[in-house]
C-alpha positions in Angstrom: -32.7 32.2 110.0 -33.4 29.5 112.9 -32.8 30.4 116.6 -29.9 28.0 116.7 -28.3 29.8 113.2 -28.5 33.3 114.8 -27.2 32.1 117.9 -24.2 30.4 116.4 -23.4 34.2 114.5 -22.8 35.6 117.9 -20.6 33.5 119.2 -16.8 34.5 119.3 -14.0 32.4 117.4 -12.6 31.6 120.4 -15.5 30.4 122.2 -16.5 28.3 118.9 -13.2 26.9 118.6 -13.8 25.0 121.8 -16.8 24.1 121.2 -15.8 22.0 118.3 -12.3 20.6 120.0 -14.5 19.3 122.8 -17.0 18.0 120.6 -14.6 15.4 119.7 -13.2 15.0 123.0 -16.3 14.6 124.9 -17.6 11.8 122.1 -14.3 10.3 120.8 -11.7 10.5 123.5 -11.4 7.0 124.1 -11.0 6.1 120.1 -8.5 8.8 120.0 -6.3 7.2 122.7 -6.6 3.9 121.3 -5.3 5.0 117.7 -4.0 8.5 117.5 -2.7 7.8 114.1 -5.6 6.4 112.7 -7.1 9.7 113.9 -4.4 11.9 112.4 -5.9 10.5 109.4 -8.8 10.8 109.8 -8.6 14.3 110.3 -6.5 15.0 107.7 -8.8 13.8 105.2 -11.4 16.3 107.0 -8.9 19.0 106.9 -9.7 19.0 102.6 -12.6 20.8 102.9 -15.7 22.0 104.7 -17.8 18.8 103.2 -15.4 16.5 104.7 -15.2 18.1 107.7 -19.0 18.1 108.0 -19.0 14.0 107.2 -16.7 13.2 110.1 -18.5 15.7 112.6 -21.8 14.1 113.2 -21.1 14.9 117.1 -21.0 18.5 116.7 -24.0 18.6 114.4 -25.9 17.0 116.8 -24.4 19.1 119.8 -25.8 22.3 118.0 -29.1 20.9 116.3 -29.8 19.5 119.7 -30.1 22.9 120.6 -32.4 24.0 118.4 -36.4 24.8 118.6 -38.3 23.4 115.9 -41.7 24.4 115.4 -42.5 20.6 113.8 -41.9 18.8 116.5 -43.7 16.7 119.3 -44.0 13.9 121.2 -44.3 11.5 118.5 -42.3 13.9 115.7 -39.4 13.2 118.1 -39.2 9.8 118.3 -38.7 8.5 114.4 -36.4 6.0 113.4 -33.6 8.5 111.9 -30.6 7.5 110.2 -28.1 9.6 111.9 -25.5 10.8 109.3 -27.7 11.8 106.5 -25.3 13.6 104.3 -25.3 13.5 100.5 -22.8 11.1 100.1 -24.3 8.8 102.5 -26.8 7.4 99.2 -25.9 4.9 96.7 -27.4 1.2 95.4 -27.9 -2.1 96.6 -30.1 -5.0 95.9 -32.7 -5.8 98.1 -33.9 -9.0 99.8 -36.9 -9.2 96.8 -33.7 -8.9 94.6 -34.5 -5.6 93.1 -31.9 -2.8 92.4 -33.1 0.2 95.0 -31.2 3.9 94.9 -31.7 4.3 99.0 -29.6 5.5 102.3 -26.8 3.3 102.2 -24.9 3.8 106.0 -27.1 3.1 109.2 -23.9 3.6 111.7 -25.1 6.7 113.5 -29.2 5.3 113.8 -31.2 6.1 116.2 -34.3 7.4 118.1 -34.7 10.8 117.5 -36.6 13.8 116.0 -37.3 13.3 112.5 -36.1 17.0 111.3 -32.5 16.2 112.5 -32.6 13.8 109.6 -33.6 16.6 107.4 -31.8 19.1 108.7 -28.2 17.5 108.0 -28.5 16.5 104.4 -30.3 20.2 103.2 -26.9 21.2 105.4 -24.7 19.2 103.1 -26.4 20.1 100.1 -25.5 23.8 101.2 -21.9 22.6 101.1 -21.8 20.8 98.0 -23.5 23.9 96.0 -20.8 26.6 97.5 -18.5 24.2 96.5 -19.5 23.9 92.7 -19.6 28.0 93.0 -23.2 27.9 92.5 -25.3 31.4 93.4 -27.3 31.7 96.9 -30.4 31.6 94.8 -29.8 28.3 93.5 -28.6 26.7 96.4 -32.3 28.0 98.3 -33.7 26.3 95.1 -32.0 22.6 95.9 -32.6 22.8 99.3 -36.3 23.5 98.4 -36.2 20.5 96.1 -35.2 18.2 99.0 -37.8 19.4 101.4 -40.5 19.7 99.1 -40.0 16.0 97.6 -39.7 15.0 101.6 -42.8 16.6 102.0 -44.9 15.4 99.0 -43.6 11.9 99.8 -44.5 11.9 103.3 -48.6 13.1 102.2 -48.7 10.5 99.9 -47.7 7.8 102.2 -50.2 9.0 104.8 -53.2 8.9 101.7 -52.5 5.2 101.6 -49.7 5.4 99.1 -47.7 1.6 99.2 -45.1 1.6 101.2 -43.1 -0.7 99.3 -42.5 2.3 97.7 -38.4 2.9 96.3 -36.6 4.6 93.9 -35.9 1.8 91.4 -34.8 1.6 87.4 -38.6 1.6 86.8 -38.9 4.7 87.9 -36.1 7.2 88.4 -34.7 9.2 85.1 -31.2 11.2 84.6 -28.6 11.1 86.9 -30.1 8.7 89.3 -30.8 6.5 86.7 -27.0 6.5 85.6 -26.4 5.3 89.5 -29.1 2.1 89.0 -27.6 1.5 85.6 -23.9 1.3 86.5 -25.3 -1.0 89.5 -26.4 -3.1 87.5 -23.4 -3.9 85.4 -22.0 -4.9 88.4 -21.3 -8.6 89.5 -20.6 -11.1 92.6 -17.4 -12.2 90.1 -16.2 -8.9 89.8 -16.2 -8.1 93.6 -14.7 -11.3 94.5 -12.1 -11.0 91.9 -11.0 -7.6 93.8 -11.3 -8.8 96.5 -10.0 -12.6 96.4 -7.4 -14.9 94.9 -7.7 -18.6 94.1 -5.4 -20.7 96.0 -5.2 -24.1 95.4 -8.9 -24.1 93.7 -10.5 -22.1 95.7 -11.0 -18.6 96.9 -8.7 -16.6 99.4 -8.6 -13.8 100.3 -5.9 -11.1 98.9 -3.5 -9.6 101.7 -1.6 -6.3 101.6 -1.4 -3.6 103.2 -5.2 -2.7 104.0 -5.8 -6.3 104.3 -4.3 -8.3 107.0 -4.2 -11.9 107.8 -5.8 -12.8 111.5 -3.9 -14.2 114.2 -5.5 -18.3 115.5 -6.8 -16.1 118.3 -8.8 -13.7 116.4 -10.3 -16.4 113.8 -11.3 -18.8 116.8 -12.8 -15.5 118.6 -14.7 -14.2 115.1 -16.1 -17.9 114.2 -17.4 -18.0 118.2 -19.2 -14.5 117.5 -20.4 -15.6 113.7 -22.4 -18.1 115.9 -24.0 -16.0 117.7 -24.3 -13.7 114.4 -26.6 -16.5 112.9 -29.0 -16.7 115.5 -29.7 -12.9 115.4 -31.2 -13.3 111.8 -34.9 -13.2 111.5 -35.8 -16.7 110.8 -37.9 -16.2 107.3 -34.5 -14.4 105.8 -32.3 -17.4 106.9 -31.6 -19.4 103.7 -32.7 -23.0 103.2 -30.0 -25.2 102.8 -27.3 -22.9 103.5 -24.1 -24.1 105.5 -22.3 -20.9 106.5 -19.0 -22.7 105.9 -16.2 -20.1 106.2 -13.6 -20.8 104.0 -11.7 -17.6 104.9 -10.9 -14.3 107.2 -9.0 -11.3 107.2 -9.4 -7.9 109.3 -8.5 -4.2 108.1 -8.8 -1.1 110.2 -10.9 1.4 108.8 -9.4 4.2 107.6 -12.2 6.3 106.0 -14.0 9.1 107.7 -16.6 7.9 109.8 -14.9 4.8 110.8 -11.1 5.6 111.9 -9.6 2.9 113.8 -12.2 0.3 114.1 -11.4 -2.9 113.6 -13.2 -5.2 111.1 -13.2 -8.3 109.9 -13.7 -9.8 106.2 -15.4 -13.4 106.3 -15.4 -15.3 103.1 -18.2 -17.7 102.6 -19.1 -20.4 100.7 -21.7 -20.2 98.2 -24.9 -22.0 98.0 -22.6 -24.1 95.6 -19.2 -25.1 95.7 -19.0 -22.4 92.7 -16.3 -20.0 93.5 -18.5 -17.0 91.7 -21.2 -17.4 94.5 -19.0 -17.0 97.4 -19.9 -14.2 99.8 -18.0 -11.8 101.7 -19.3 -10.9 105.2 -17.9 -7.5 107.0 -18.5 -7.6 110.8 -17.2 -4.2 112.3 -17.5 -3.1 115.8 -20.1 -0.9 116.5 -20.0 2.8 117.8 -22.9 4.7 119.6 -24.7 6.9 117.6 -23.7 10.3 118.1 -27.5 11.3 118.2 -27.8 9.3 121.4 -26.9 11.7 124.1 -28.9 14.1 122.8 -32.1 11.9 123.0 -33.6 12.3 126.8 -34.8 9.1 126.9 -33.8 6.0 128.9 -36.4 4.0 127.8 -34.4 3.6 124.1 -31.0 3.6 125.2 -32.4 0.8 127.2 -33.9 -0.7 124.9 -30.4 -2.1 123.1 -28.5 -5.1 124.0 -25.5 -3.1 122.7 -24.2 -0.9 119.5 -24.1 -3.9 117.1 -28.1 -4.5 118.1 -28.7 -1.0 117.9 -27.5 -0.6 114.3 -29.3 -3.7 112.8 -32.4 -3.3 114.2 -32.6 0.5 113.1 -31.5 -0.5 109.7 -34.2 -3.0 109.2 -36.3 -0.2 110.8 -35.0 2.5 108.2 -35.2 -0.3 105.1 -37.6 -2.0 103.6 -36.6 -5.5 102.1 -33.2 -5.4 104.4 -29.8 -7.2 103.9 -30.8 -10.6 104.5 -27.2 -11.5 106.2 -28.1 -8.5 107.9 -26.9 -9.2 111.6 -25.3 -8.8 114.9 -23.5 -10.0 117.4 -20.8 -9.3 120.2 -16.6 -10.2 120.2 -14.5 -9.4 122.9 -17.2 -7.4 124.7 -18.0 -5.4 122.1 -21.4 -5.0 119.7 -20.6 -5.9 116.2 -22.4 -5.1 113.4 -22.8 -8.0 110.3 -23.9 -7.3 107.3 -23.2 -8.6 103.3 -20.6 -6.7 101.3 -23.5 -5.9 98.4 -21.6 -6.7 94.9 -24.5 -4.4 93.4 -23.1 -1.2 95.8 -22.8 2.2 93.2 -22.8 5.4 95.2 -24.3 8.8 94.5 -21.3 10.8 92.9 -21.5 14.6 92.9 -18.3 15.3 90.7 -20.6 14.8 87.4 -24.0 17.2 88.9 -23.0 20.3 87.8 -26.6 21.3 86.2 -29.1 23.4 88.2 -32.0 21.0 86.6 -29.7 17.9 87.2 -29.3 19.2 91.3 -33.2 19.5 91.7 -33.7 16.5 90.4 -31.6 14.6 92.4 -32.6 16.8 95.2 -36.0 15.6 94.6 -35.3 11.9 94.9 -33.0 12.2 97.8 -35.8 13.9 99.5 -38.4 11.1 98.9 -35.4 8.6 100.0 -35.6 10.3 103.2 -39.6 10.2 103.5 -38.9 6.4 102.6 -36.9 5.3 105.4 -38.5 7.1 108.2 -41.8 5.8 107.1 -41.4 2.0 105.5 -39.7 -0.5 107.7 -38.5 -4.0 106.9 -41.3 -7.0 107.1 -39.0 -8.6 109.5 -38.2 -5.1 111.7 -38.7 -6.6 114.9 -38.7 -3.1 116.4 -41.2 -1.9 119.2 -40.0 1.5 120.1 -41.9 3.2 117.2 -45.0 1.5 117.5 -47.5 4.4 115.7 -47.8 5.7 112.2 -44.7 7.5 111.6 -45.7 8.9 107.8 -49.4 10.0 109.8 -47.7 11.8 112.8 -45.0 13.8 110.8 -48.0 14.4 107.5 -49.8 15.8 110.9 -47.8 18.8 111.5 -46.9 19.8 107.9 -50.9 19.4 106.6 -50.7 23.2 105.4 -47.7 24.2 106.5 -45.2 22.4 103.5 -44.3 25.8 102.5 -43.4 27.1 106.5 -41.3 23.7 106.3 -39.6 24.3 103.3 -38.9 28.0 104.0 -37.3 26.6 107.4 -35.5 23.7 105.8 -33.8 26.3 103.3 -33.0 29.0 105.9 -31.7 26.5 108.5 -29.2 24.9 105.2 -28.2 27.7 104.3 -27.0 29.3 107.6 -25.8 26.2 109.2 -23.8 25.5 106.3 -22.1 29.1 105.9 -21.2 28.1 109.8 -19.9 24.7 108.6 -18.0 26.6 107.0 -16.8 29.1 109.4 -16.0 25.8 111.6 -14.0 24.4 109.2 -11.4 26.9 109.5 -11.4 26.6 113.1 -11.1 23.1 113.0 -8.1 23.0 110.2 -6.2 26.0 112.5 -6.8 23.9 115.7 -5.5 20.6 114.0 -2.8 22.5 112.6 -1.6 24.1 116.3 -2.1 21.3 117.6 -4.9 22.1 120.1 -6.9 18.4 119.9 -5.6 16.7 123.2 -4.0 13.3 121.9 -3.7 13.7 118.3 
């Protein structure tokens, strides 16, 4: 058992309870206020279950792992590129700028700065959750968690022996359930998204409206074309296309309504093709960006600093955190607010627990997601034009687990286990606060 873990056991219900109601006051007050029912929502879909609830808390896992010691970590352990919310649902496909399918982290909301174990820490965490969940024993749970850390751990020593790090998880070389996620990937198309996603008006593409999808006022298209503008000079120059016009043919904006990202606003851009052939058209999503709930935690100016605002921060740590990044990957600012640009990837299949019911199956998978961790912390994109990080990340963290993999592991598994039993524990709290009515606002 960590420090943190045992400290968390002695706290009272009571005292616990509002630790977690002003854990999303103190971070999300001002979101709350502005849409209380998006909010409601939000936390109704947390409400479900103790997974759930642990996706849409990032702020409270990071005001107790904050707290933690951790005997692998120092000065240059604790400043990694990390991606923030590393759950096990946060992992699914896309194709990458060399135009190869790649199983990878697919959110980079919540990245930051930070020690590399908090990275860790959350997804062994979640895979805690996920094994209670499918009623598997304490002993196999201990062995998934070990799978993670151990294939984080062999990953990382290779990388530092001069492994590639053009290394990912590709169809080449994944097998099982993995491989399912690559294969249904690649039976996906551009037409196939756009035809969810569009309508053809008059010979040529639309965009469908309903409920989720809303048309924009003059006012908001003249404000997002003015920030797409801005969006285009913020890709690195050897990723902008050759002969590509950026002609916007359409917008729309939803609010989103899932877990991590209640009540933001965010706008669809349709764009023409490098053709005027509607199955090359391209949808853009540009979504105001949030601060990372791992920021306050990190006692140090010099990265906060170092960001002109959220939408900045969350494309330069992706291309940090990828290699062979979106290449519409971008950002921008719209009303005073960062915004985020990226691609919607036609070629997007996420990891999908409901079907890994096999102990085998679990390490596995546990295996790769662990080396998908080792991957993003260590290989950045060509074009990262980062300077925070400026050492070897994969020598510095291969530093303080050289003969000490099996301390790390142990730790990994003891700190899963615990923290999620008290994920758990916080769960009910949170549901029976919701439920009384004791979150200011909602």
């Amino acid at each position: 058992m960590t420090k943190l873990t045992e400290q968390l056991k002695k706290e009272s219900a009571a005292s616990r309870q509002e630790f977690i109601i002003h854990s999303f006051l103190d971070n999300y007050q001002p979101l709350i206020s502005n849409d209380p029912s998006a909010w409601r929502s939000k936390f109704r879909k947390m409400a479900t279950s103790p997974f759930n609830f642990y996706r849409g808390s990032a702020a409270l896992y990071y005001a107790d792992v904050s707290r933690d010691s951790d005997p692998f970590l120092n000065e240059k352990t604790s400043r990694v590129w990390i991606q923030g919310d590393l759950h096990a649902e946060n992992f699914g496909t896309y194709m990458n700028g060399a135009g190869i399918l790649v199983f990878d982290v697919n959110d980079f909301d919540e990245a930051y700065v930070g020690p590399f174990t908090w990275d860790v820490k959350r997804l062994v965490a979640s895979i805690a959750l996920i094994g209670y969940q499918k009623a598997m024993s304490d002993a196999e749970i201990r062995e998934v968690i070990a799978s993670v850390a151990r294939g984080y751990a062999q990953q990382i020593n290779k990388f530092a022996s001069g492994e590639t790090k053009k290394f990912a998880l590709t169809l080449d070389n994944t097998k099982g359930k993995l491989l399912g996620v690559l294969q249904t990937a690649r039976l996906l198309t551009r037409v196939d998204l756009l035809n969810d996603n569009t309508e053809i008006v008059d010979y040529d593409r639309k965009f469908k409206l309903g409920k989720s999808i809303l048309p924009v006022t003059d006012e908001q298209r003249a404000q997002v074309i003015a920030a797409l503008a801005n969006y285009h000079k913020s890709i690195p120059s050897r990723k902008k296309k050759n002969n590509f016009d950026f002609k916007i043919k359409d917008i729309s904006r939803r609010k989103g309504l899932g877990v991590g990202s209640a009540g933001l606003p965010i706008y669809s851009i349709l764009i023409e093709g490098e053709s005027q052939s509607l199955e090359n058209d391209l949808i853009i999503s540009m979504k105001e960006a949030q601060p990372s709930a791992a920021a306050q935690y990190v006692k140090d100016n010099t990265i906060n600093k170092y960001f002109l605002h959220n939408g900045h921060r969350t494309a330069i740590s992706q291309r940090a955190l990828q290699a062979f990044a979106d290449p519409y990957l971008g950002h921008t600012t719209m009303n005073g607010k960062g915004m985020f640009v990226t691609e919607v990837s036609p070629y997007g299949a996420d990891l999908e627990w409901d079907d890994i019911n096999d102990l085998d199956d679990m390490l596995e998978v546990g295996n790769y997601l662990g080396q998908c961790v080792a991957k993003i912390h260590c290989c950045s994109d060509d074009d990262s034009d980062q300077s925070l990080v400026d050492y070897s990340i994969e020598e510095a963290i291969n530093e303080v687990l050289d003969g000490k993999e099996a301390d790390f592991i142990q730790y990994m598994v003891d700190f899963g286990e615990n923290y999620g039993a008290q994920v758990r524990t916080d769960h009910d709290l949170f549901v029976d606060a919701f439920r009384n009515r004791l979150i200011r606002g909602i």
